[in-house]
C-alpha atoms as an extended CHARMM CRD file, in Angstrom:
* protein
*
       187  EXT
         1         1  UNK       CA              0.0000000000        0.0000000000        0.0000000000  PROA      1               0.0000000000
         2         2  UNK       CA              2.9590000000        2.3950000000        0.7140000000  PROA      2               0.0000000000
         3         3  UNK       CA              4.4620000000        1.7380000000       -2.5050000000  PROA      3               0.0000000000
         4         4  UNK       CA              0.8700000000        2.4170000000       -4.3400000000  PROA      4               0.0000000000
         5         5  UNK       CA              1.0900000000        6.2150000000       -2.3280000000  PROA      5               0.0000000000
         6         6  UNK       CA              4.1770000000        6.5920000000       -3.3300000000  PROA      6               0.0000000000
         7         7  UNK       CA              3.3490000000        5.9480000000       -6.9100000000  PROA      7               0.0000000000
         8         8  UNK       CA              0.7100000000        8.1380000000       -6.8360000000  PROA      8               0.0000000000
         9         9  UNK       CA              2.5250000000       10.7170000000       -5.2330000000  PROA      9               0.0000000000
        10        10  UNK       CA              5.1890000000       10.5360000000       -8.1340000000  PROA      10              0.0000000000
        11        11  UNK       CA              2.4500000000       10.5730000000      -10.7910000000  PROA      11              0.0000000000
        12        12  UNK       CA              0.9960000000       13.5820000000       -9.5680000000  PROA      12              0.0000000000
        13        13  UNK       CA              4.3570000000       15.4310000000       -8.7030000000  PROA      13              0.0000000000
        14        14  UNK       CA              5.1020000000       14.5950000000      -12.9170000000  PROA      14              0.0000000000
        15        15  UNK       CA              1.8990000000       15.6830000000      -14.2410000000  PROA      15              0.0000000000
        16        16  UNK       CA              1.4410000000       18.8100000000      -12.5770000000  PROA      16              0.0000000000
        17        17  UNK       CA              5.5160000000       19.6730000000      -13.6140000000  PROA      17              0.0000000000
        18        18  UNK       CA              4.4890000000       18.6960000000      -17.3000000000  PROA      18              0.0000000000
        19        19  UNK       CA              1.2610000000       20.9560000000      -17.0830000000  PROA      19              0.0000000000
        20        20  UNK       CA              3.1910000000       23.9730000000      -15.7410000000  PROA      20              0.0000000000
        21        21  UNK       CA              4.0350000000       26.9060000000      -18.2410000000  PROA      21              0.0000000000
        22        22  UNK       CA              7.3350000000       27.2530000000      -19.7220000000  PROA      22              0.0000000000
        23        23  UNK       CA              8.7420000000       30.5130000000      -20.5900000000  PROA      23              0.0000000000
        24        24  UNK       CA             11.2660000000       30.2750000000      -23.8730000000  PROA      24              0.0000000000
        25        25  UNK       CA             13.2200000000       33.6190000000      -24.6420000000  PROA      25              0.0000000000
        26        26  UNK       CA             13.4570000000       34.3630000000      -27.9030000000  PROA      26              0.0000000000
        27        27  UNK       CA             17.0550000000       34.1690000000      -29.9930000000  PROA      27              0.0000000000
        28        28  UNK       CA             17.7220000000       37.7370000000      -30.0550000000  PROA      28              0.0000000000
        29        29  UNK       CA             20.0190000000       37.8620000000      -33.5720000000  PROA      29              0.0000000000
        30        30  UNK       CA             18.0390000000       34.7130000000      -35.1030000000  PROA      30              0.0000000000
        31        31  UNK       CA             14.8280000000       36.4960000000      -34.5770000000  PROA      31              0.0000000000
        32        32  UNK       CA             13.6870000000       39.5520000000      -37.0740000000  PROA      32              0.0000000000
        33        33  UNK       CA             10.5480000000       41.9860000000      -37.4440000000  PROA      33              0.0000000000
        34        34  UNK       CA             10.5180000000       43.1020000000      -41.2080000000  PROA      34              0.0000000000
        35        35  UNK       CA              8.4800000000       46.1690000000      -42.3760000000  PROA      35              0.0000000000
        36        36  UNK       CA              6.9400000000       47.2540000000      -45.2810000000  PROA      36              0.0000000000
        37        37  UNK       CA              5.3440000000       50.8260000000      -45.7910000000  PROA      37              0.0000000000
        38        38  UNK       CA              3.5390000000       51.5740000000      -49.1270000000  PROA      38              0.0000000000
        39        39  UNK       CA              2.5420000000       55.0520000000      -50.2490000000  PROA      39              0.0000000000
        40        40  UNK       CA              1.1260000000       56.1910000000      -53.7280000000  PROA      40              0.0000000000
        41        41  UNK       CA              3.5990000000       56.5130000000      -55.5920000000  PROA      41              0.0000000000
        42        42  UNK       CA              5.6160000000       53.1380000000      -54.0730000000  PROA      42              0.0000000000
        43        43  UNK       CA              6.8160000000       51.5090000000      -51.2060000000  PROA      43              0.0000000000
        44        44  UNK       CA              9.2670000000       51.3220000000      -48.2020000000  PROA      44              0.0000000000
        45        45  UNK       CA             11.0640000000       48.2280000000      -46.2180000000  PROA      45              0.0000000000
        46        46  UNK       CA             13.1660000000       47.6490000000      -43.6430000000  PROA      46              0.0000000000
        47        47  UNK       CA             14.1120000000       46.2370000000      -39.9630000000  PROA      47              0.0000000000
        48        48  UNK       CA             13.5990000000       46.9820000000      -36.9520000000  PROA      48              0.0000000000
        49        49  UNK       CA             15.3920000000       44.6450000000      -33.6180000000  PROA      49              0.0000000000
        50        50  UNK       CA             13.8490000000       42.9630000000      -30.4140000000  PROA      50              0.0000000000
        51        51  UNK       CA             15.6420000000       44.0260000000      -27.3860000000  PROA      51              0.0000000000
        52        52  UNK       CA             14.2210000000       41.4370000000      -25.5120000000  PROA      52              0.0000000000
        53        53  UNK       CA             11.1580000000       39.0000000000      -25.7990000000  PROA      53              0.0000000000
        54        54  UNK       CA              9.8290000000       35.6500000000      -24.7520000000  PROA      54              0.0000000000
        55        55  UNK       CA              6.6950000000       32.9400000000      -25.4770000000  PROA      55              0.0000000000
        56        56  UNK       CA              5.1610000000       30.9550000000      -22.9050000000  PROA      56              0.0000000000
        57        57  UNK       CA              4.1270000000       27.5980000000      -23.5180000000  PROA      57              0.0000000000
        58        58  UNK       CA              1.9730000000       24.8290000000      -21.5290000000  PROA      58              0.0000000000
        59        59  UNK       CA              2.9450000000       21.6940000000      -23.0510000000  PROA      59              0.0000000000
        60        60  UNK       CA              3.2720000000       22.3330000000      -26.5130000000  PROA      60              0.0000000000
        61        61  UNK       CA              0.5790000000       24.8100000000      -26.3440000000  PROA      61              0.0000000000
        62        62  UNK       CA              1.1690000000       28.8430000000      -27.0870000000  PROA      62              0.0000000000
        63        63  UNK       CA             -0.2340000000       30.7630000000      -24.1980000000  PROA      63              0.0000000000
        64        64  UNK       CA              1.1160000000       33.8380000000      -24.1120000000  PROA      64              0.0000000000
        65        65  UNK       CA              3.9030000000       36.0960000000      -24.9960000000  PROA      65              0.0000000000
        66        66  UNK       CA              5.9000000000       39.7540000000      -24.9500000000  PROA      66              0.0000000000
        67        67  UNK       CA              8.5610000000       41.3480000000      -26.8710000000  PROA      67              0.0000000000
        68        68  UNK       CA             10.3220000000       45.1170000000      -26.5510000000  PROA      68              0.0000000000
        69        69  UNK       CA             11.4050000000       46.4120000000      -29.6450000000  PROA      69              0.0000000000
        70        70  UNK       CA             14.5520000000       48.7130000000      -29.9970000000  PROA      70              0.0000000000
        71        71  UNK       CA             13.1820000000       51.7140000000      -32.1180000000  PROA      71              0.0000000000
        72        72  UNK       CA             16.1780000000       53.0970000000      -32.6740000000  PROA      72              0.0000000000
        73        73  UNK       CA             17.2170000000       50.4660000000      -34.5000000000  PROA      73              0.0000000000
        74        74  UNK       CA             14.8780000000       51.1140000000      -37.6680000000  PROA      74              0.0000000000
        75        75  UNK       CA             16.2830000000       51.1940000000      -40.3850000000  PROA      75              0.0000000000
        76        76  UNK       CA             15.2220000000       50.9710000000      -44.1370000000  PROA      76              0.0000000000
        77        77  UNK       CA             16.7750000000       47.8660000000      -46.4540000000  PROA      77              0.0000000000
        78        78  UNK       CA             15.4440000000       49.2310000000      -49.4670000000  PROA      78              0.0000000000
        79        79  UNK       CA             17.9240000000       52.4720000000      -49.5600000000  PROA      79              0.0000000000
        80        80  UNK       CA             21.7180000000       53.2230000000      -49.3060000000  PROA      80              0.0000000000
        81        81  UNK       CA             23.8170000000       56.1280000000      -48.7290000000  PROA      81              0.0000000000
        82        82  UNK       CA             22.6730000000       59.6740000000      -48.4560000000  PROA      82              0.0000000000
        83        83  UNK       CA             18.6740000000       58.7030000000      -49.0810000000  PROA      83              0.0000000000
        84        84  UNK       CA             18.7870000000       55.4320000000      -46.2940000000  PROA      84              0.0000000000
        85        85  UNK       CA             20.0580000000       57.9620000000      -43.9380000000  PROA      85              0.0000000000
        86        86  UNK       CA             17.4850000000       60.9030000000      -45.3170000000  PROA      86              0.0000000000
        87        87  UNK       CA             14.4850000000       58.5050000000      -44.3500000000  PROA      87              0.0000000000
        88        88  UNK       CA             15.6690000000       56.7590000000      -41.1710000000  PROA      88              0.0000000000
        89        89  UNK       CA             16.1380000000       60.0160000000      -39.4830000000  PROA      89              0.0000000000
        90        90  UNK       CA             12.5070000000       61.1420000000      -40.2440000000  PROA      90              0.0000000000
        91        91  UNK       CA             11.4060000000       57.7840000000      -39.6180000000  PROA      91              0.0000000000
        92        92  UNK       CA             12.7340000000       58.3470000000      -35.8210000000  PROA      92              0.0000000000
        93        93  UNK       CA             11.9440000000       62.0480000000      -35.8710000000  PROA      93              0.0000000000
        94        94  UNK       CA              8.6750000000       63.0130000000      -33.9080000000  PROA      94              0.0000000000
        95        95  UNK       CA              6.4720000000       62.9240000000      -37.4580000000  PROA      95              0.0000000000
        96        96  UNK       CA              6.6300000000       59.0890000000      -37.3250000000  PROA      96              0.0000000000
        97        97  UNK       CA              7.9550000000       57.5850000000      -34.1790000000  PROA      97              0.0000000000
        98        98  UNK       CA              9.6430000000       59.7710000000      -32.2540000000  PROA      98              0.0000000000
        99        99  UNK       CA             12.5190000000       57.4230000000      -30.8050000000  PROA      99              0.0000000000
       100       100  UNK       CA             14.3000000000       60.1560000000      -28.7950000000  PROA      100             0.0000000000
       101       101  UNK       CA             11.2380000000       60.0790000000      -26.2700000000  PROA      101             0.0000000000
       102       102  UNK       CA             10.0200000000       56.5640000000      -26.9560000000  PROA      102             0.0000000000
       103       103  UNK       CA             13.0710000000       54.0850000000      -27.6480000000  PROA      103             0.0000000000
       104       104  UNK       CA             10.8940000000       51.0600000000      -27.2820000000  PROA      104             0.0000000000
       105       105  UNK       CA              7.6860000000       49.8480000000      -28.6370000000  PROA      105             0.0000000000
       106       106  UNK       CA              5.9780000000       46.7700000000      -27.1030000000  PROA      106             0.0000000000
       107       107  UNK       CA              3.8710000000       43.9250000000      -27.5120000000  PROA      107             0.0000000000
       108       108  UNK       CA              1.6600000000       41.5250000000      -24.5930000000  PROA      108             0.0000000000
       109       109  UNK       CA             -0.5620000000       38.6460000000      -25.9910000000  PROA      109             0.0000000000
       110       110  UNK       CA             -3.3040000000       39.0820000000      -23.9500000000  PROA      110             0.0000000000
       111       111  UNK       CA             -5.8250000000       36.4230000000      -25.2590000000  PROA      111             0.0000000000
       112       112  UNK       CA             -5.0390000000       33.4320000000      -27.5980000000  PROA      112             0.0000000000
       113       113  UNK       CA             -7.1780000000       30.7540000000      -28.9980000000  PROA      113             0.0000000000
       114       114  UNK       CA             -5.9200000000       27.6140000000      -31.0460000000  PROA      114             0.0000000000
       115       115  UNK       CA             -7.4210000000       28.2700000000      -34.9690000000  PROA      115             0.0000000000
       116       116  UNK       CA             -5.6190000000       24.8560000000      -36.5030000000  PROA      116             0.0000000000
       117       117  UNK       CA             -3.3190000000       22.6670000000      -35.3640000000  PROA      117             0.0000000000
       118       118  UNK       CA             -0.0400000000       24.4170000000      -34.6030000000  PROA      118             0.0000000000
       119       119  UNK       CA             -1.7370000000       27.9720000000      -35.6170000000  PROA      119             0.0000000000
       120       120  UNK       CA             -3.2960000000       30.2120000000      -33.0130000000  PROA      120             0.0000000000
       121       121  UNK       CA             -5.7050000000       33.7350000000      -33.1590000000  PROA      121             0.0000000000
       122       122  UNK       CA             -3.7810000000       36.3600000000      -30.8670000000  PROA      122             0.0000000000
       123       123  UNK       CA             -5.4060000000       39.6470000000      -29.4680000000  PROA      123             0.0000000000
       124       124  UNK       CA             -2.4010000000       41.5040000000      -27.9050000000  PROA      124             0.0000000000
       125       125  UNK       CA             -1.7070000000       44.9900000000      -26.9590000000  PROA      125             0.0000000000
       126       126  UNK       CA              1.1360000000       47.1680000000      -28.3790000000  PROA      126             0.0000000000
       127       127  UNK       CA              1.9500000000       49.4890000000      -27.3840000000  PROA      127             0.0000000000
       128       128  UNK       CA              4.1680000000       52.7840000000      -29.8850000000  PROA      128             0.0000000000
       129       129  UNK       CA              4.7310000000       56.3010000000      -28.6510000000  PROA      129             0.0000000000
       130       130  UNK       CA              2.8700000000       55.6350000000      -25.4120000000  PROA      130             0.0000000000
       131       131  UNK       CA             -0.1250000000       54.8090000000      -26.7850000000  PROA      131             0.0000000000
       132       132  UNK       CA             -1.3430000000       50.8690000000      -26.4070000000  PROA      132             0.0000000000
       133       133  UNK       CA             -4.3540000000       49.8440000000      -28.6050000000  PROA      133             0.0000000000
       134       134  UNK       CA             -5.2760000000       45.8580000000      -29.6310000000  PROA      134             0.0000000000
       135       135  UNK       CA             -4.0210000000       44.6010000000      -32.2360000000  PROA      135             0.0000000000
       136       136  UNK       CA             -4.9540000000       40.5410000000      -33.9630000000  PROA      136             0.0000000000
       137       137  UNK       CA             -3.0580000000       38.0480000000      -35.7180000000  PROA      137             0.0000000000
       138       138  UNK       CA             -2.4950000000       34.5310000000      -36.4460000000  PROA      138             0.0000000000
       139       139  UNK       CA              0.6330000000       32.9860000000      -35.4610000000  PROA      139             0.0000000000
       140       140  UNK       CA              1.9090000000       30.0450000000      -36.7270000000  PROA      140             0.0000000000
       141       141  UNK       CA              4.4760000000       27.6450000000      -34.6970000000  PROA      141             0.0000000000
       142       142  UNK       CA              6.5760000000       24.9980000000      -36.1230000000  PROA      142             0.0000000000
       143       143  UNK       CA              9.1510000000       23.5460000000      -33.5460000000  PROA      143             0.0000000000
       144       144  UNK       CA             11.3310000000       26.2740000000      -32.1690000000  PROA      144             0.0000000000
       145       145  UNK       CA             10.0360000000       29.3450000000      -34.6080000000  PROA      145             0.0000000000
       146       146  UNK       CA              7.0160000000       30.8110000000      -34.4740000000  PROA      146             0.0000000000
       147       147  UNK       CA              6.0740000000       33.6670000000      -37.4880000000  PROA      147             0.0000000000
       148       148  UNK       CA              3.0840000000       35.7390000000      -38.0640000000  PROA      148             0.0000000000
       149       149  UNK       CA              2.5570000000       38.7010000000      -40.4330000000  PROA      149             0.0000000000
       150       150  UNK       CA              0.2630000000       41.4430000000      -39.8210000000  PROA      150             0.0000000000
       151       151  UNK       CA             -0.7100000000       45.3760000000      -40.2080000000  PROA      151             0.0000000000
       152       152  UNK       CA             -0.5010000000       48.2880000000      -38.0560000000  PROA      152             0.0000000000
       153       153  UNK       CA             -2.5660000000       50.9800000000      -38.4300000000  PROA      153             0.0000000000
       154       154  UNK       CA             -0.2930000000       53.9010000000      -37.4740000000  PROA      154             0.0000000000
       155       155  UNK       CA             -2.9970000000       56.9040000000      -37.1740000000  PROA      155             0.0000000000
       156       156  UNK       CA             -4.2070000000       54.6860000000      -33.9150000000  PROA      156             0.0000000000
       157       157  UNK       CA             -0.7360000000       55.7090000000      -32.3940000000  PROA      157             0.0000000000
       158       158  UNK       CA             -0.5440000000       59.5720000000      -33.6420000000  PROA      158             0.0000000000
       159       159  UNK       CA              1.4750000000       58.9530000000      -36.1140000000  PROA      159             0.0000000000
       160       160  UNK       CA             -0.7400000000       61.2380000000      -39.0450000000  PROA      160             0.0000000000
       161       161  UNK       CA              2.1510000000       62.1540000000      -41.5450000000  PROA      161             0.0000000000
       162       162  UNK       CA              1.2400000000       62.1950000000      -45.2590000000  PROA      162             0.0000000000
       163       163  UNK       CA             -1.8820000000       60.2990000000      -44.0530000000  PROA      163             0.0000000000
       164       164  UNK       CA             -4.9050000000       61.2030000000      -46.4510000000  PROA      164             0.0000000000
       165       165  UNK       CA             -6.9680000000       60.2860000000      -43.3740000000  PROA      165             0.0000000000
       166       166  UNK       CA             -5.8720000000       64.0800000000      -42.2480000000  PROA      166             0.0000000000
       167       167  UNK       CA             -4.6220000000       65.7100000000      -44.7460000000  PROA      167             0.0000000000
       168       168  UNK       CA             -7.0930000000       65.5280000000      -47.8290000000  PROA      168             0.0000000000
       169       169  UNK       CA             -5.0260000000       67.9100000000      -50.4870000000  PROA      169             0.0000000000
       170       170  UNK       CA             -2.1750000000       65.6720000000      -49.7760000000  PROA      170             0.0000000000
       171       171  UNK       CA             -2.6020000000       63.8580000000      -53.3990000000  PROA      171             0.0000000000
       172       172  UNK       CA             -0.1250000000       61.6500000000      -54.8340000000  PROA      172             0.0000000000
       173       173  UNK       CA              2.3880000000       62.1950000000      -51.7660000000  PROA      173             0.0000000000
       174       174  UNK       CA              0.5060000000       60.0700000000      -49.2880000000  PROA      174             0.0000000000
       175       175  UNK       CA              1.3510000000       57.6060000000      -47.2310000000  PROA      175             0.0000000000
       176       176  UNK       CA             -0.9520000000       54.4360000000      -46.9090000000  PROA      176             0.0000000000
       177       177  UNK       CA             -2.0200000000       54.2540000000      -43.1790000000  PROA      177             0.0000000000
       178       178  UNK       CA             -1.1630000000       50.7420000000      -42.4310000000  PROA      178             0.0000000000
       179       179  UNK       CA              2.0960000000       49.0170000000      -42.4410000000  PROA      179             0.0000000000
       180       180  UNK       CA              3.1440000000       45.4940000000      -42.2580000000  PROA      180             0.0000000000
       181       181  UNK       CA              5.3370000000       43.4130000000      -39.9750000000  PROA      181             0.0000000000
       182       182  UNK       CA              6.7040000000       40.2620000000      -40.8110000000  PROA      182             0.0000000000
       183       183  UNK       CA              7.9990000000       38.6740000000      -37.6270000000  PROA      183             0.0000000000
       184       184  UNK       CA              9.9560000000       35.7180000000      -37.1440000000  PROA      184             0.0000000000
       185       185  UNK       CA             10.8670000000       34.0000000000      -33.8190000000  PROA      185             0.0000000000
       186       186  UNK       CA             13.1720000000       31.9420000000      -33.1160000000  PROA      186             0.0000000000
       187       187  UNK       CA             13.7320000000       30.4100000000      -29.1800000000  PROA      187             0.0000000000
């Protein structure tokens, strides 16, 4: 009978270790947030770096998650020279997002629910220029990576230049008001 308690004891002690949530940090340089801006007369893309971020799993299960992003590490890919440097200064300049007073942008999953097998529905917040609004997304994960792509609509974060949402005699020199992030994770 002892040995049955202490069976039973074990059993318990293993599944409620194997039910707890595990926290895996992402790979900081394997990881990467791609963006794409489009405007009427073409486009924009570029980087931008995590500072820090993890997911948190139970079992193999996605249940949450939160990343920083370094602002001041934009930077457009689709430029060189004296015109790459031209638009990542007004890109961190106060029009757009104004990196001297907010170096960081951020992102907490706040509800997820599994869509397919391997592929969830996230509602997080993020949060750019002090100003956190809901954003949703499907993320996909596939062993140790996890990728989504989705828009931002950067009005909802005062960030109005060359938006025709504000500026209607603006013509062919606006700027669309969403942009896209492609992120990859990798923990």
């Amino acid at each position: 009978m002892k040995n049955l308690k202490t069976i039973a004891l074990a059993f318990l002690a293993f599944a409620s270790v194997s039910l707890t949530a595990q926290t895996k940090k992402i790979d900081l340089t394997g990881s990467s947030i791609e963006w794409l801006a489009k405007k009427v007369t073409g486009q924009h893309n570029g980087t931008v770096n995590f500072k820090e971020g993890a997911l948190v799993f139970k079992g193999k299960a996605l249940k949450g998650g939160s990343f920083t992003v370094d602002m001041n590490s934009l930077t457009a890919t689709d430029l060189k020279g004296e015109y790459q440097g031209k638009l990542n200064g007004h890109l961190k300049a106060d029009d757009f997002f104004g990196t001297d007073k907010f170096p960081t942008a951020t992102l907490v999953f706040k509800n997820i629910g599994s869509k397919a097998k391997d592929v969830y529905s996230v509602t997080a917040d993020l949060t750019i220029k002090g100003i956190t609004k809901p954003v949703t997304f499907d993320i996909t994960v596939n062993g140790n990576t996890a990728t989504t792509t989705f828009k931002v609509d950067r009005t909802k974060y005062d960030i109005k230049y060359g938006s025709k949402s504000f500026f209607d005699s603006i013509g062919d020199k606006a700027i669309n008001d969403e942009f896209e992030l492609k992120v990859t994770l990798k923990f």
